[in-house]
C-alpha positions, -999 to +999 in steps of 0.1 A: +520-121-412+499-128-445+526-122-464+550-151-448+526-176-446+517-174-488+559-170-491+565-201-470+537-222-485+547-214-519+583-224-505+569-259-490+551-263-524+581-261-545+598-291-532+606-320-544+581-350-533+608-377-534+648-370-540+649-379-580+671-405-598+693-399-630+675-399-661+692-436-671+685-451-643+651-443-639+646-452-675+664-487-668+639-494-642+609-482-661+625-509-692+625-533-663+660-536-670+667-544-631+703-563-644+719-530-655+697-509-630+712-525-597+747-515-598+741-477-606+713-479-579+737-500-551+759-467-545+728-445-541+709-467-520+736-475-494+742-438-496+708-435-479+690-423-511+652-432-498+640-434-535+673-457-547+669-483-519+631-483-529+638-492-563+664-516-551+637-534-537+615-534-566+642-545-588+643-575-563+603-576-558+596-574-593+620-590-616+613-621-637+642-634-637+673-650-613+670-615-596+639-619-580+647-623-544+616-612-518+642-613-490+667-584-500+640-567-512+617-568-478+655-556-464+660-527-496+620-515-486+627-515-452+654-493-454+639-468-476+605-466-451+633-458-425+643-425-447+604-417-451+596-439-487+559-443-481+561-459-515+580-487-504+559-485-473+529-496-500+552-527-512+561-543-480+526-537-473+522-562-507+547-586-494+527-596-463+494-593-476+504-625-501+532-638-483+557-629-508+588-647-490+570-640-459+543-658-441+512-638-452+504-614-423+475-592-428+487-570-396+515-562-409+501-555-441+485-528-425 
């Protein structure tokens, strides 16, 4: 019984925490080069990629430029807390704790 239980945690231990992005894109993102980022990450995301339609949102969250948009990226988090993102979970949390494009909304926050 031993045995099993050390094989299966060592099994649970060797996955992956979050489904990884190609090295270019998550290099784009890191540049904060959300522009060229977007339409590699577009396929992934409405692929149901958790980790693309989180960075989707960020790329919308964070941007400093025309991209910004709170909206699609309340809708990109959303979607990627659906397919069990706790990271976007953290960023919508963000977006209604200062009322990002929301009304601010400490509840929901939560």
């Amino acid at each position: 019984m031993r045995l099993y239980f050390s094989f299966g945690l060592i099994a649970f231990m060797n996955l992956p925490l979050k489904a990884a992005l190609p090295e270019n894109i998550d290099s784009l993102m890191k540049a904060e080069q959300y522009e060229k980022a977007i339409p590699l990450l577009e396929p992934l995301a409405a692929q149901g990629n958790a980790e693309a339609q989180n960075r989707m949102g960020e790329a919308y969250h964070f941007s400093d430029s025309h991209l910004r948009n709170y909206e699609k990226a309340k809708e990109w988090y959303l979607k990627a807390v659906e397919n069990g993102n706790g990271e976007a979970a953290n960023h919508l949390g963000r977006i209604y704790l200062n009322g990002e494009g929301v009304k601010k909304d400490p509840a929901k926050a939560e």
